[in-house]
N, C-alpha and C positions, 0 to 999 in steps of 0.2 A: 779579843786579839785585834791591835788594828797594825794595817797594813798599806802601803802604797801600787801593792802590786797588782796587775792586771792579767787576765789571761783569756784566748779566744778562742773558743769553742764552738761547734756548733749546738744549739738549742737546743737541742734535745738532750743532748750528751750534758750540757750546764742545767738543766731542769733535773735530771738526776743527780749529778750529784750536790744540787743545792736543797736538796728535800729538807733539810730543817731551817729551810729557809736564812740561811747567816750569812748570806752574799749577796749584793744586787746585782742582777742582770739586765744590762744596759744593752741595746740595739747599738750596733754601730755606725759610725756615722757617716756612711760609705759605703757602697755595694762590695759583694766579692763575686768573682766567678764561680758557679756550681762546683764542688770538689767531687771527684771520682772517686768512691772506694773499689777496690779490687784485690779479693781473697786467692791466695796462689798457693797451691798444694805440689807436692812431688805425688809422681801417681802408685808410688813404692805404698805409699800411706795412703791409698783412697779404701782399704777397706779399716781405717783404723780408727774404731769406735768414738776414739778421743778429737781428733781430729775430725770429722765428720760433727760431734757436735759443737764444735769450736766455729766451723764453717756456720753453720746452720743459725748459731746465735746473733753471730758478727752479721750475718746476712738480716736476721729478723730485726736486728738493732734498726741496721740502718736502710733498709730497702723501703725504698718510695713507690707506689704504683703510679704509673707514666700518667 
């Protein structure tokens, strides 16, 4: 398949889903400012099993130690 199109991800997030390797991943050629994730629950659902593991993943995805 070829294609013109481009898309910006961060690294980690393009390293999976490029696991059989069919894309290159180009460094850009520019800085960006650090992006904030932040996961927001209602607390009706803090004991709701699904939920709770939805948090937990999205956090191990992408949490950095300072």
């Amino acid at each position: 398949m070829n294609t013109d199109l481009a898309v910006i991800f961060p690294k980690s997030i393009a390293r999976r889903f490029n696991r059989s390797k069919a894309f290159r991943i180009l460094p850009l050629p520019f800085a960006l400012p650090p992006i904030e994730i932040q996961v927001h629950s209602q607390t009706q659902f803090a004991a709701d099993a699904g939920i709770a593991w939805l948090r937990e993943t999205i956090h191990a995805m992408f949490h950095q130690p300072a």
